[in-house]
C-alpha positions in Angstrom: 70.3 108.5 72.3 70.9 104.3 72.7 73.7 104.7 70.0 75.1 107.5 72.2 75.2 105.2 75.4 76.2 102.5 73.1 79.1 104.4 71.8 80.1 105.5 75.1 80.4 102.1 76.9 82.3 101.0 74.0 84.8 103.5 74.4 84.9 103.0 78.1 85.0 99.0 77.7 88.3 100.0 75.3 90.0 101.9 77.6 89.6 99.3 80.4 90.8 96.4 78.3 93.7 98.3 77.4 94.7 99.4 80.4 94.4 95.9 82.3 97.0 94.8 79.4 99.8 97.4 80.2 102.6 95.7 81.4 106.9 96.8 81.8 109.3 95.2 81.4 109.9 94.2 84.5 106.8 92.3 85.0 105.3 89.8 83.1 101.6 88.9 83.6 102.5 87.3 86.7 104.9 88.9 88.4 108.6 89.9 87.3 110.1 87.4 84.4 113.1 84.9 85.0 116.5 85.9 85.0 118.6 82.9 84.5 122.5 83.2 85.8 124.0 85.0 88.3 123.1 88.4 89.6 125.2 90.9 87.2 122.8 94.0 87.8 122.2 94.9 91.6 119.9 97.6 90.8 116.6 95.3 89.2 117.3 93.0 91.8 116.8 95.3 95.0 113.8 96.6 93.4 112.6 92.8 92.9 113.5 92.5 96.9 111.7 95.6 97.5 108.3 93.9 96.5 108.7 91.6 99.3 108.6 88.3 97.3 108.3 85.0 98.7 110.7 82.0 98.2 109.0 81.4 95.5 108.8 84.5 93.8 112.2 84.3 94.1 113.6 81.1 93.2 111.0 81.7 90.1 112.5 84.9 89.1 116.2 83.5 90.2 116.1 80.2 89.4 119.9 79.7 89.3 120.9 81.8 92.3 121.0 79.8 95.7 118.7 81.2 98.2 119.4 80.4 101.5 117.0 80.9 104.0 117.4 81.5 107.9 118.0 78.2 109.7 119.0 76.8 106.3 122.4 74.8 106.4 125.0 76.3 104.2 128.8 76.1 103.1 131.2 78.8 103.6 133.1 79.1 100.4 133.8 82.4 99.0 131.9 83.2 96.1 132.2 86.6 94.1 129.8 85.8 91.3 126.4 86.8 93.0 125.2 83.1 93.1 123.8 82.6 96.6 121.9 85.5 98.3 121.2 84.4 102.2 118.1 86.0 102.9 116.2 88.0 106.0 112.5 87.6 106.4 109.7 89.7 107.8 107.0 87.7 110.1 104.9 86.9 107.4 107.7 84.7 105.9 108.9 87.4 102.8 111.7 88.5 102.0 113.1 91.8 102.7 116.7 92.4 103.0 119.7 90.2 102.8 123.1 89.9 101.2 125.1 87.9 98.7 128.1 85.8 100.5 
């Protein structure tokens, strides 16, 4: 009978380790991973906005596109490469929509 308890929380104990490790591959252990360079693929990166991220989150998972905040100062040359998204925050200071410029 203890060796059927035993065996049982075992396999139980198994299952929840495994589980905790699942990951995509979107996300890393801690959130999403870096994407260096521009934004080529629109797609990932409205789901990424969709999780609300700080900017943090965001200038760890973006580390080479400019984000520009509301209230920030910023220039008004024309860039096409997805390199500078100016962002729109909700009251708790997370980002939730925006656009590239």
């Amino acid at each position: 009978m203890i060796f059927r308890h035993r065996a049982a929380l075992a396999v139980v104990m198994v299952l929840a380790l495994g589980g905790c490790s699942l990951e995509t591959g979107e996300r890393g252990g801690n959130g999403f991973e870096p994407r260096p360079g521009t934004v080529e693929e629109l797609e990932p990166f409205h789901a990424f906005i969709d999780t609300r991220p700080t900017p943090e989150e965001f200038r760890r998972v973006y580390p080479d596109v400019t984000l520009v905040l509301p209230g920030d100062i910023a220039t008004h040359e024309y860039r096409t490469d997805n390199s500078r998204f100016f962002a729109e925050l909700d009251d708790e200071g997370r980002i939730v929509d925006g656009e590239f410029r």
